[in-house]
C-alpha positions in Angstrom: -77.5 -2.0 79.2 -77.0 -5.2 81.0 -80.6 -6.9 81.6 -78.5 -9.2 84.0 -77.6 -6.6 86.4 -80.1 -3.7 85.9 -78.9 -0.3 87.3 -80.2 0.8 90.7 -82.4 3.7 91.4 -79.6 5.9 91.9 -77.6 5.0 88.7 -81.1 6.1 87.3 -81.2 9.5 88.5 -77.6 9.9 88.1 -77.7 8.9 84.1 -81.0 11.2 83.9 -79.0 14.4 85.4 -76.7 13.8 82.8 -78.8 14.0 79.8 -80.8 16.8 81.7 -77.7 18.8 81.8 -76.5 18.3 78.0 -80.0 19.2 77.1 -81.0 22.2 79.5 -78.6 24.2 77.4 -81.0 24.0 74.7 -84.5 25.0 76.6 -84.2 28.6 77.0 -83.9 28.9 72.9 -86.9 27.0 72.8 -88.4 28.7 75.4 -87.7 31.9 73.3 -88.7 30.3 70.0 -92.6 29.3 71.1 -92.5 33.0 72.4 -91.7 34.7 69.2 -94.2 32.5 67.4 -96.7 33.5 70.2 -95.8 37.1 69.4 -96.0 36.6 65.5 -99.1 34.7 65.6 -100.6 37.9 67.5 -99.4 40.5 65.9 -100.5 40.1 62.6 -104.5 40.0 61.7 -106.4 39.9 58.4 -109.5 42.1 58.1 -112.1 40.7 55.1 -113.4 43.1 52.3 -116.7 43.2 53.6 -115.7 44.2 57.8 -114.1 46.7 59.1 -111.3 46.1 62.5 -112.2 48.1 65.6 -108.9 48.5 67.7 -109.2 48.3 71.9 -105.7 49.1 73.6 -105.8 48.0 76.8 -109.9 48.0 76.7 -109.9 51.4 75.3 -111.1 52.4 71.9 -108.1 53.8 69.7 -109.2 53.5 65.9 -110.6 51.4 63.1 -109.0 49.3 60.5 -109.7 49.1 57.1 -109.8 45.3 54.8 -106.9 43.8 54.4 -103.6 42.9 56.8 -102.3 44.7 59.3 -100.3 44.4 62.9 -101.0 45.1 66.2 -99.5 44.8 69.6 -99.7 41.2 70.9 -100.2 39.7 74.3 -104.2 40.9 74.7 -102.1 45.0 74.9 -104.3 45.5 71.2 -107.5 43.6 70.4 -109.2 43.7 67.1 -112.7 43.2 66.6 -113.6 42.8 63.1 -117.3 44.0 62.4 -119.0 43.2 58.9 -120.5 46.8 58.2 -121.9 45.0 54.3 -123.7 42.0 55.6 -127.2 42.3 55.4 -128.8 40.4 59.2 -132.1 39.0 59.2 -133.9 38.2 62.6 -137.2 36.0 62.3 -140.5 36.6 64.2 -142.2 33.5 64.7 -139.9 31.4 63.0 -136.2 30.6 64.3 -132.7 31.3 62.7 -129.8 31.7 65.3 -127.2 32.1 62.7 -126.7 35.6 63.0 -123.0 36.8 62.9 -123.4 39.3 65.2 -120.5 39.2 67.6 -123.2 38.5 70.9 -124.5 35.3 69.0 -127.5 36.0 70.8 -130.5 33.4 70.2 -134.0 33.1 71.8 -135.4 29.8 72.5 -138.1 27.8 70.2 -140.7 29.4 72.3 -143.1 31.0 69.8 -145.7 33.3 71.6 -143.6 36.5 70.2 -146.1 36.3 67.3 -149.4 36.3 69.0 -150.8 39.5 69.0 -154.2 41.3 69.2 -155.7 43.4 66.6 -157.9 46.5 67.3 -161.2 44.6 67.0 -159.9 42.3 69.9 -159.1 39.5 67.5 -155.8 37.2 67.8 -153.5 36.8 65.9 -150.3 34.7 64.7 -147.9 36.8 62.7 -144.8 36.1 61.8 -142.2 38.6 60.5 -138.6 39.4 59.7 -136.4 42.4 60.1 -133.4 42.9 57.9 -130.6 45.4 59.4 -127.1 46.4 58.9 -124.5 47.7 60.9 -124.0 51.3 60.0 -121.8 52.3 63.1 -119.7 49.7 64.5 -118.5 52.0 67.0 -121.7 52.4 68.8 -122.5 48.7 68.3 -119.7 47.4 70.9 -119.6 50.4 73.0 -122.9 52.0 73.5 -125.5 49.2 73.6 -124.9 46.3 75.7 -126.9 43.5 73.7 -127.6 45.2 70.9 -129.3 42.2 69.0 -131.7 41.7 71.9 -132.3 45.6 71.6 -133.3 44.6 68.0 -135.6 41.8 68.4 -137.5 44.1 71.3 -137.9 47.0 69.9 -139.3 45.1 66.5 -141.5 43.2 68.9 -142.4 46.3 70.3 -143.3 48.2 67.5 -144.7 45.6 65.8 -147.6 44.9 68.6 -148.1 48.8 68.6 -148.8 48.9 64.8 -151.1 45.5 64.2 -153.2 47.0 67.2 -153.8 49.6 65.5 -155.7 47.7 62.7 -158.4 45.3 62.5 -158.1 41.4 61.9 -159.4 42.1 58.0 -157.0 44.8 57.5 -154.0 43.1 59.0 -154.8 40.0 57.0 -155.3 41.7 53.7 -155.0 45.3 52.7 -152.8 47.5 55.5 -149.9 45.0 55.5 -147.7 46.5 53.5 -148.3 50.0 55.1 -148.0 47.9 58.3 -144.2 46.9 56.7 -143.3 50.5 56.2 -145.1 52.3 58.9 -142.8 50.1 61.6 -139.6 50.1 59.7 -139.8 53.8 60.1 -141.2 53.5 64.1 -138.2 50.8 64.6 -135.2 53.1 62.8 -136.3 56.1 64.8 -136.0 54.1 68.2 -132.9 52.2 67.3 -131.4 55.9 66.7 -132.5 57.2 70.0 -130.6 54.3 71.5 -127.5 54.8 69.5 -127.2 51.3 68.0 -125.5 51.8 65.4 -128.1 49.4 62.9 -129.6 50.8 60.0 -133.3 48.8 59.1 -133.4 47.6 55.5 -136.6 45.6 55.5 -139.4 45.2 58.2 -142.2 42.6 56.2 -144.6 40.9 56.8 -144.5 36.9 55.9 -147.2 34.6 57.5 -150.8 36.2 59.3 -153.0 33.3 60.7 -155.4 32.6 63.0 -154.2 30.7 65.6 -154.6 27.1 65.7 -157.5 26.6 68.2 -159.6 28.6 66.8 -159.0 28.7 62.9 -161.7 26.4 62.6 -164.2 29.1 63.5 -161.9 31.8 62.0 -162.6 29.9 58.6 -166.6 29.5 59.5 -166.8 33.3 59.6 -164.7 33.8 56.7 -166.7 31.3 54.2 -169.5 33.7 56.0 -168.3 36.7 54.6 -167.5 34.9 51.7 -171.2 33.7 50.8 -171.7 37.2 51.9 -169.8 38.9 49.4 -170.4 36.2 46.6 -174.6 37.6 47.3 -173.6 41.4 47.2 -171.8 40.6 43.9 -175.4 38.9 42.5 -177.3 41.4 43.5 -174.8 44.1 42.3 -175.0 42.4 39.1 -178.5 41.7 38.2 -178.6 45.3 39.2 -176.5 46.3 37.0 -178.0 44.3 34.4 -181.6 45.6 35.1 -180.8 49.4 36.4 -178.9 50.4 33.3 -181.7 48.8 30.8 -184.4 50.6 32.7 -182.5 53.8 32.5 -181.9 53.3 29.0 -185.8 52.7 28.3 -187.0 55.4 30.4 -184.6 57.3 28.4 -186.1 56.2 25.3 -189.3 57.2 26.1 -188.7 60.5 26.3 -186.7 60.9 23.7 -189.6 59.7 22.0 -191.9 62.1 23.6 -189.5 65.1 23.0 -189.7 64.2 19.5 -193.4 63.5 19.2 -193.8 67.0 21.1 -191.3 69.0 18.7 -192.9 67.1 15.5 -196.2 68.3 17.3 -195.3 71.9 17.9 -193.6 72.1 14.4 -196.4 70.7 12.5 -198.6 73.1 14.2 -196.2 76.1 13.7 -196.5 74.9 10.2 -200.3 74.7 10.2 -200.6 78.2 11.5 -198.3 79.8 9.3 -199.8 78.0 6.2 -203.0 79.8 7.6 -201.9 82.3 7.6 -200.7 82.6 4.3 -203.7 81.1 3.1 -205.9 84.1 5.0 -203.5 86.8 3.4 -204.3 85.6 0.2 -208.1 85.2 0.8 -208.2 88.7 1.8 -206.6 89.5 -1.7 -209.4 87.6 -3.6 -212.0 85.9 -1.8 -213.6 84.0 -4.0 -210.9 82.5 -5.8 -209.0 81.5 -2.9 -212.5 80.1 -1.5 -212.9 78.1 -5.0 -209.5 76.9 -4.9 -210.0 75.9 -0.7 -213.2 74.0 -2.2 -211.3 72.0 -5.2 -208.5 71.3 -3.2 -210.9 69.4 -0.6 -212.2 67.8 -2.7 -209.1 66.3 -4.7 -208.3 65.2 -0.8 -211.9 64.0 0.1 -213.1 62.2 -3.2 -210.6 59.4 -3.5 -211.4 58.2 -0.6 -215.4 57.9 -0.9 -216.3 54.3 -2.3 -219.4 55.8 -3.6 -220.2 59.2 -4.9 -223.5 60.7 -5.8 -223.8 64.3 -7.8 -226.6 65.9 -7.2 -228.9 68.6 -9.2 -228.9 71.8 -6.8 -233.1 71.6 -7.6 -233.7 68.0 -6.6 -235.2 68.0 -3.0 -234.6 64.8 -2.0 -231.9 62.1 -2.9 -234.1 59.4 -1.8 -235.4 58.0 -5.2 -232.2 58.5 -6.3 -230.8 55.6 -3.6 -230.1 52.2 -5.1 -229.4 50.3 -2.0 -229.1 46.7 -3.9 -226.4 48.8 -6.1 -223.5 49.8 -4.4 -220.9 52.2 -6.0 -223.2 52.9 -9.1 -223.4 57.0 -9.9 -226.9 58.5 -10.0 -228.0 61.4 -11.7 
């Protein structure tokens, strides 16, 4: 091109036809090409291992498709919408996690007074929870429930409120939550059902129960109250236990004691009689034998134990010149 004597507007357009008209036999082919790749691109789609492919045609449910790759009708005639039917969901209570992978991507907003609840006694609390679901109809999950995740999340709310007002602050806090956990996973399946959502409920629990923050201060004061409380019934119950038992066992002892003094009693007198018994059988056989014998017998009993013995003549009247007072344990005749 000559810089000296540039080309006019019209030796512009005229050179610009030229090349338009060498190349325009071209366009159509590539008009064609970017339409086949278009088509390609739309007609084959890739299902993953754990989802399965609901088919629309023309909006309209026509079947499912199983993992793997398979073709459809391109230009938006089929649409695919793969659901993961193996995925375990969780949706937080009180806490936030909005990465869900449900096809709504529905999210709630950092506002957190979904966990403030009151108990039966009239008591507030802050309880946090989670709710772990899986998709058991994907069928019913795109056609029958509009916003099926906020279904979820308001229903669990629901049902949640319902079971913790059933129960006081202590047994929310400590022993019922775990029948609190089962009793609304049941409630929440049961009402999900009725609404055809398609979601099965894996796990309803329980993770955080508090006070809420303005008044945990006195919520503590009363709990270090029953505390103190407890930590006295547990004294008492054990110096009662320490005390009780041993008085039992004493009392217990004593009349043990007194049974066996009684039955040593009773026995020694059975004895005694029936000793007397043979002793007056065998008097009666010979009086004065049995009386002799009575009288020696005594007195092999009686004698050892006198200090001093005196032995008297039968014809003496009186034994008191026989008394030697300054003479203690000396035998007179």
């Amino acid at each position: 091109m000559d810089w000296q004597n540039p080309p006019s507007p019209d030796e512009i357009i005229d050179i610009g036809k030229k090349k338009f008209f060498n190349y325009g036999k071209y366009i159509p082919w590539i008009v064609l090409g970017l339409i086949v790749i278009l088509g390609l691109k739309g007609v084959i789609y890739s299902i993953g291992p754990d989802e399965v492919g609901v088919i629309q045609r023309f909006g309209k449910y026509i079947g499912l498709s199983s993992p793997g790759l398979h073709t459809k009708i391109p230009f938006g005639i089929d649409r695919v919408t793969p659901i993961k039917v193996e995925k375990i969901f969780k949706e937080e209570f009180g806490v936030r996690n909005t990465n869900t992978g449900l096809r709504t991507g529905y999210s709630y907003g950092s506002d957190l007074e979904e966990s403030l609840m009151l108990t039966g006694d009239l008591n507030i609390l802050d309880v946090r929870w989670i709710v772990q679901f899986k998709i058991k109809d994907p069928i019913k999950l795109l056609f029958v429930v509009r916003d099926p995740l906020k279904v979820i999340r308001d229903v669990s709310e629901i049902v949640m409120r319902r079971f913790v007002g059933d129960y006081t602050v202590d047994e929310v806090l400590t022993i019922k939550r775990e029948e609190i956990d089962h009793l609304a996973q049941i409630e929440m399946q049961k009402i999900l059902d009725d609404y055809q959502t398609g979601v099965q409920v894996i796990t309803v629990k329980l993770l955080d129960v508090n006070p809420p923050d303005k008044v945990k201060p006195a919520f503590n004061e009363v709990n270090e109250a029953k505390q103190e409380k407890e930590k006295m019934i547990n004294q008492a119950w054990e110096a009662y236990n320490k005390t009780i038992p041993k008085a039992k066992g004493e009392a217990e002892r004593t009349i043990r004691e007194a049974e066996g003094y009684s039955l040593d009693k009773i026995n020694r007198a059975k004895g005694e009689s029936e000793r007397f018994l043979v002793t007056l059988g065998e008097y009666k056989k010979a009086p004065e034998i049995t009386r002799k014998r009575l009288y020696l017998e005594t007195l092999a009993e009686v004698l050892p134990k006198v200090k001093e013995k005196y032995i008297i003549d039968p014809r003496q009247s009186s034994i008191l010149p026989l008394l030697d007072i300054g003479k203690k344990g000396e035998l007179k005749q």
